[in-house]
Each structure stands twice: as C-alpha cells, then as structure tokens.
C-alpha positions in Angstrom: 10.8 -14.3 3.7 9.3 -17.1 4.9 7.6 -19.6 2.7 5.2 -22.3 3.6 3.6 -24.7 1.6 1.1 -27.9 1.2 0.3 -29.7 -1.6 -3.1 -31.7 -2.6 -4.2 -33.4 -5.8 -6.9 -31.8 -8.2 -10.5 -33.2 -7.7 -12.3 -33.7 -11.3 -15.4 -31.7 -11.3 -17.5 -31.5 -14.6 -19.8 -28.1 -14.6 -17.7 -25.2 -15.3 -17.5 -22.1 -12.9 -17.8 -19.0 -14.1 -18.9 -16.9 -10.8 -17.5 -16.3 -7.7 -19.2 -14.8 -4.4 -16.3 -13.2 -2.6 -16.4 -12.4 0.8 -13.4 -10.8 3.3 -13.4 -10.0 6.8 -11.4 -8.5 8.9 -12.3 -10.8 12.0 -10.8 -8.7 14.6 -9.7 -12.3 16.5 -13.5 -12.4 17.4 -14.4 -10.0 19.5 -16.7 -6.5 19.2 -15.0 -3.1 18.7 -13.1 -2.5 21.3 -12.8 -6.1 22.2 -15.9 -6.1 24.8 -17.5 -9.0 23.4 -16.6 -12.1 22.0 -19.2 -12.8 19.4 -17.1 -15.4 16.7 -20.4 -17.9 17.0 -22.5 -14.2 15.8 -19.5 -13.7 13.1 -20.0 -17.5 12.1 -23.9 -17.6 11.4 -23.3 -13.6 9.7 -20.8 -15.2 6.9 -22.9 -18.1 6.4 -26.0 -16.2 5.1 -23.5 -14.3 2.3 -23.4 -18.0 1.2 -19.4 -17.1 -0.5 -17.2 -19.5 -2.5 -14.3 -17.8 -1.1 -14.0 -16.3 2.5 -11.0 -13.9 2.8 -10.1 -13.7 6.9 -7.7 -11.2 8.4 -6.7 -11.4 12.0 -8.0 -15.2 12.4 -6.5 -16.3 15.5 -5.1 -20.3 15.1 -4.7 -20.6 18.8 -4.9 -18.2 22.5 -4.5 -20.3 25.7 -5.2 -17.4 27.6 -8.8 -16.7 26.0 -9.6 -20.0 26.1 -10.0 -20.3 29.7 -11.9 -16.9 30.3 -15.0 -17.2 27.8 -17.5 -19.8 28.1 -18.1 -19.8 24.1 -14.9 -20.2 23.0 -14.4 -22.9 20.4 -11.5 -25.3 20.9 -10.5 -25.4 17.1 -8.9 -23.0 15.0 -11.5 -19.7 14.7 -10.6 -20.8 10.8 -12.1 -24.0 11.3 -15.0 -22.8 13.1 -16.1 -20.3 10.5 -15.2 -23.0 7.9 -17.9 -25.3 10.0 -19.7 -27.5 7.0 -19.7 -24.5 4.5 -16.0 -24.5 3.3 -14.6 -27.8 3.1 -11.0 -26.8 2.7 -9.0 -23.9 4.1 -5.5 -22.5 4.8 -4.0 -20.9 7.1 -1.2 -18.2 7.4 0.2 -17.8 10.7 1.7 -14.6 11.0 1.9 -13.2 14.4 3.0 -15.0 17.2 3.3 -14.9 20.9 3.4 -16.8 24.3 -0.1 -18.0 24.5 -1.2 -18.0 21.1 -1.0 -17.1 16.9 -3.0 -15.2 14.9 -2.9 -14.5 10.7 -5.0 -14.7 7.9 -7.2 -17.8 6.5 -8.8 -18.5 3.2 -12.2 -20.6 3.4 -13.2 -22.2 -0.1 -16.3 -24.4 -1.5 -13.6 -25.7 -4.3 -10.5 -27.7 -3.2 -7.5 -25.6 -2.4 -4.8 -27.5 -4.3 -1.5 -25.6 -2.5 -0.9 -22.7 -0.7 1.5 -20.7 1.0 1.8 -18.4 3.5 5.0 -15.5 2.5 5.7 -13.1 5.7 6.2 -10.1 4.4 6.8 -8.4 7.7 9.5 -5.3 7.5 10.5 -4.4 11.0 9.5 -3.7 14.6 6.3 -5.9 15.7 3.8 -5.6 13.1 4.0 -9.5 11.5 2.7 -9.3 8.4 1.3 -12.3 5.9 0.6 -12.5 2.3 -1.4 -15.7 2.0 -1.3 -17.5 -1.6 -3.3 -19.9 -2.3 -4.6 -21.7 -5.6 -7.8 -23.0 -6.3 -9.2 -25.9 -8.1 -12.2 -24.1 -9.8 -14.2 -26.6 -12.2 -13.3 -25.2 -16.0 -9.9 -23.2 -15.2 -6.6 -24.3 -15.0 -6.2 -23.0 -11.6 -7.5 -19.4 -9.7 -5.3 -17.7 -7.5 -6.5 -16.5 -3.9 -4.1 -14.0 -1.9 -5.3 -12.6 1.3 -3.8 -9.7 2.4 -3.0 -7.7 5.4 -0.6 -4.9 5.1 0.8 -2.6 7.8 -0.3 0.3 9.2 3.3 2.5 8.9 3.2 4.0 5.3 7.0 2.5 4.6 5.9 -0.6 5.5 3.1 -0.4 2.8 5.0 0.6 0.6 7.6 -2.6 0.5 4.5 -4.7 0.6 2.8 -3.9 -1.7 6.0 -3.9 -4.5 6.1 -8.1 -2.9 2.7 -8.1 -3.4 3.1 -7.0 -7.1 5.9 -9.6 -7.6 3.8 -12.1 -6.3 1.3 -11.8 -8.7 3.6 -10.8 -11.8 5.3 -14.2 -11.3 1.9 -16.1 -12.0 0.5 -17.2 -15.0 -0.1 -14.7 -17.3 -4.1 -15.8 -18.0 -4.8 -17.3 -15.1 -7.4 -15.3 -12.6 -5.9 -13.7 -9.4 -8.5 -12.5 -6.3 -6.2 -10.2 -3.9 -8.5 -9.1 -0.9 -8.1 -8.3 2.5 -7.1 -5.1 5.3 -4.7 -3.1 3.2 -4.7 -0.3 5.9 -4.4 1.8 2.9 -6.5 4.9 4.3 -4.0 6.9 1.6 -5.4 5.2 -1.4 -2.0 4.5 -2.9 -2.5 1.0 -3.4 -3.6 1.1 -7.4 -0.3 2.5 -8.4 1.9 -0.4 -7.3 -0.8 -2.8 -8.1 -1.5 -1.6 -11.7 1.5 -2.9 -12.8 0.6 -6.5 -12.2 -2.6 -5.8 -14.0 -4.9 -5.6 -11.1 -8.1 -3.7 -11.1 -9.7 -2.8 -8.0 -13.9 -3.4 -7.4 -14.8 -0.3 -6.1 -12.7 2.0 -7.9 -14.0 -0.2 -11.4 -17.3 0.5 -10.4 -17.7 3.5 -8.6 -14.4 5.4 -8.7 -13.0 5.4 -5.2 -12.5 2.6 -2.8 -14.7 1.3 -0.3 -14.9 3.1 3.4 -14.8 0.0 5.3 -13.5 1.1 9.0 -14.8 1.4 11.5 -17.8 -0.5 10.8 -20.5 1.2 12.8 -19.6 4.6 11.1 -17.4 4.1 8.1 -15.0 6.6 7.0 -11.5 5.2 5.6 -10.9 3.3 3.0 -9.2 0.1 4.1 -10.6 -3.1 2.7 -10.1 -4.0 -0.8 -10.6 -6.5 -3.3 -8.7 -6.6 -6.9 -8.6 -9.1 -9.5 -6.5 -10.0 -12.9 -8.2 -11.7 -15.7 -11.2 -11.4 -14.6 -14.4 -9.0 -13.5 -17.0 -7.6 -11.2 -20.6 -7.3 -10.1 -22.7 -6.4 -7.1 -19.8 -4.8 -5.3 -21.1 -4.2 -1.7 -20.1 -2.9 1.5 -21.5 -4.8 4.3 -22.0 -1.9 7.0 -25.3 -2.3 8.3 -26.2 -4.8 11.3 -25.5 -7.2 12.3 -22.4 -6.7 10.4 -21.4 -3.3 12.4 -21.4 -4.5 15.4 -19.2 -7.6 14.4 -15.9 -6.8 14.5 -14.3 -3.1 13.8 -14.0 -3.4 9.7 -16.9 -3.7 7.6 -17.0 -6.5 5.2 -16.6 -6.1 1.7 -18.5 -8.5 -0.9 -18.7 -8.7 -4.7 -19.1 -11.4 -7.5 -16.3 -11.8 -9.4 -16.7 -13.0 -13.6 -13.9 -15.6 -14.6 
C-alpha cells in the first residue's frame, strides 16, 4: 500500500460550521459518454452552480500528453485545478492510474483548508489501480472532518478487499470526529452497507429512502453506483443529479446532499 502525504497548518476561523453541501462526480476524465466529446469547461460551469464545500472527483485526470495536442479546449493544468478554478481554494490529489502519456485518480475540492491528506492504493491485481483518497479538513468549530473519496473496482473480489481497507481506514480515526466517504463504488450488488456498517457509516440514500441511488448511466439511470456515507454526522436534501445538463456530462450521474455535523 502506498501512502502519500502533505501537511499544512490550521487556519483560525471564528463562525462555526454546521453544514456541508457535498457534491461527487465521476468525471469520466472529461469527456461525454462514450468519450465523443470533451466538455470539462461544460463539467466546470455545471459544479459551480451546486455551489459545494466539498467536491468529491473520480477519474480526474492530473496529466495526458496525448490529449493535449488533439483538442483545442484542453486546459494545461490539472482537470483538478481547473474545476477547483476560484471556487475551491485547496485540493488534493490521488494519483492512481498511470501510463506513458499521462495519470489519472481521484481529487477532493474544498472551500475550508485541507490540513493533510493522503492518497492509499488500494489496488488488488491485474490493471485496475485503485485509490482511496484521505483527506482532513479544517472545518471552523470541529476538531477536524474527514473526506475519503472513493473508487472501487469493478471485479466483485476486488470489492470485496476494498471495502474491508476502507472500513479500517475509517475505524482507525477518531472515534467523534465526522467522516464523509463518497465516490464510484461500482457496487451495482449493493453489498457495500455490510462491510461499512461496522465502521459506523450510514449511507444517504438508503437513510432516507431505503435503497441507494441509481447513478449510471446518467442519461438513463439504472444501477446503483455512487454513494455517499458519513459517521458522526447526518443528512438532508439527498439528490440525484440526472437531468441536463448533468446527463450528458460524463456517464455517472452526480450525487448531492447536505450533510449536519
């Protein structure tokens, strides 16, 4: 397992926090379903009008020489940075997957400073790199919050053994302090609740209306990929964001909800 991690100091900040918009996205590297299009500026002004604290991203790319020269609006930074724009002023990024021309992983956007993070690979075998990106928060009024953006395989196995380091993860934090988990769990079985019950997490949807979220594919949604879960903490307003311009954005819906501290 690979472990990465960067430190900052904790900015002072006098108004408690009590609410979080939560917002994640699988970007599909910024391109339309079946990568026709390449619409990240579309994605960009999309996730600004949710007006988030925290932006989950799944398949972010960090770099691609090769798409760089063959699109005329390709960005030069990070697709992180770019989303992040003048909205988030911090982020992290988890690179996960990696080849000749480029990366690609997750990335968490925040409105608060993110005080550490790091990025575990919790890939099992074969090709399919897999990240579970950790970071922690500096939320006016709390110790610390805890942000882990997931994005689990698609083999069953492979699930399986993530989802027992994902429980780890989050059994080896503070007891009170609040945990956000959200991201592409690929969990079309809906097995997910059973590891992650034991770390105390409870999922939106399921709290709210008894079954996840059908999230993919985003023009007609029928499985149930995306989640959010949280520890220490509730929900409101959980939403799935399936209707345009949203499904023709990438090939997950978006999931949103505001979570209570």
């Amino acid at each position: 397992m690979t472990i990465m991690s960067v430190e900052r100091k904790p900015t002072a900040m006098a108004s408690p926090v009590n609410r979080l918009r939560i917002l994640t996205v699988n970007t599909h590297k910024g391109f339309t379903w079946m990568n026709r299009r390449f619409i990240l500026p579309e994605l960009r002004e999309a996730v600004r009008t949710q007006s988030s604290d925290v932006v989950f991203l799944q398949e972010v790319l960090g770099e691609n020489i090769k798409h760089g020269s063959q699109y005329s609006n390709w960005t030069p930074v990070p697709q992180y940075e770019f989303l992040a724009d003048s909205m988030w002023p911090d982020f992290a990024y988890g690179r996960n997957a990696v080849y000749p021309h480029g990366h690609h992983g997750n990335a968490l956007l925040s409105k608060f400073p993110i005080l550490r993070y790091q990025n575990l690979d919790v890939s099992v075998s074969g090709t399919e790199e897999r990240g579970l990106l950790h970071a922690v928060l500096d939320v006016p009024g709390h110790k610390e919050v805890h942000a882990i953006c997931v994005h689990l395989g698609l083999r069953e196995h492979h699930r399986q053994e993530q989802l027992g380091l994902l429980s780890d993860l989050v059994n080896r934090l503070p007891a009170g302090a609040p945990v956000i988990v959200a991201g592409d769990f690929n969990d079309w079985r809906q097995r997910a609740d059973r590891y992650l019950a034991d770390a105390g997490m409870h999922e939106a949807f399921v709290s709210e209306f008894g079954t996840p979220a059908r999230s993919f594919p985003a023009r007609w949604p029928l499985l149930c990929l995306d989640r959010i879960y949280v520890r220490n903490a509730t929900f409101r307003h959980p939403e799935v964001l399936s209707k345009r311009p949203w499904s023709h954005l990438s090939d997950h819906a978006p999931l949103a909800v505001e979570v209570l501290l």
